[in-house]
C-alpha positions in Angstrom: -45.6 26.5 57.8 -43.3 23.8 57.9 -42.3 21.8 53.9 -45.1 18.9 55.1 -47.7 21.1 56.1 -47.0 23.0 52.3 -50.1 22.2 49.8 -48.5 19.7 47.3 -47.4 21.2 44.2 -49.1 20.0 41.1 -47.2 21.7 38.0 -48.7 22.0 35.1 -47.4 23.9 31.1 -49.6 25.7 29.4 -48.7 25.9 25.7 -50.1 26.2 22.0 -49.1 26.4 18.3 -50.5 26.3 14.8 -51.4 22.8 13.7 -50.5 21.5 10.2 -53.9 19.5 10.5 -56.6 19.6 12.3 -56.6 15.5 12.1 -53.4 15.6 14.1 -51.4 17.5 16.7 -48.3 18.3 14.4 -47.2 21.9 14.9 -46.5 24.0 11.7 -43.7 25.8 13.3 -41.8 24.3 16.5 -40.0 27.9 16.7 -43.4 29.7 17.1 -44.8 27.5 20.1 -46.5 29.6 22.4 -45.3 28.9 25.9 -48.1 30.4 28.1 -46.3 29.4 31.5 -46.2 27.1 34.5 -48.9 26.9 36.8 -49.0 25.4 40.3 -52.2 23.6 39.8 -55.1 22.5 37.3 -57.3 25.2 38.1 -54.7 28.5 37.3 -53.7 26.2 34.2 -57.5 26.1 33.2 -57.7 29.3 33.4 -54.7 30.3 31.5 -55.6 28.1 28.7 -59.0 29.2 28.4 -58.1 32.6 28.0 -55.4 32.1 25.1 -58.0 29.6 23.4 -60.1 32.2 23.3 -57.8 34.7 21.7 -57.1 32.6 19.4 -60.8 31.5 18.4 -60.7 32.6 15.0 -57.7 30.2 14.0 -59.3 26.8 13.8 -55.6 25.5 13.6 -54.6 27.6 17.0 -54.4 24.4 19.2 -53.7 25.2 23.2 -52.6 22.3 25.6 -52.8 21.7 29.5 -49.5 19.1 30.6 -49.4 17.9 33.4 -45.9 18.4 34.2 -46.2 16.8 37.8 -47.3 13.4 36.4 -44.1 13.2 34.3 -42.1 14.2 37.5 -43.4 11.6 39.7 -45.3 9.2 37.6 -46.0 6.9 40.3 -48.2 9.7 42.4 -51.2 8.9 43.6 -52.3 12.5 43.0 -53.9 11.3 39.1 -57.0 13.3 39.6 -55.6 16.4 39.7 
């Protein structure tokens, strides 16, 4: 498998903290951010964040977030749906 014939990758953080609000998406404590990982796609991302939202379902100020890291990286991709 040559680099062109490698699926594009399409990186993407998974990461969550305690909110100060739940009007807002200030973290309590930038020290305790929980940094899930990096994830090659949308769908292992998904997954990822679903299952440390769900963990933390009985903290209605536990906030988890999908970035999509490749967007910042190349902002003029094509690739938005993913």
């Amino acid at each position: 498998m040559t680099e062109d014939d490698a699926p594009k990758q399409l990186l993407h953080l998974v990461f969550g903290g305690e909110l100060t609000s739940l009007k807002g998406v200030t973290f309590r404590d930038l020290d305790a951010l929980d940094i899930v990982g990096v994830f090659p796609d949308y769908r292992s991302a998904h997954t990822a964040w679903k299952a440390r939202a769900q963990q933390t379902v009985d903290n209605a100020h536990m906030r988890y977030f999908i970035v999509h890291l490749h967007r910042l990286l190349d902002p003029d991709s094509a690739d938005d749906k993913a």
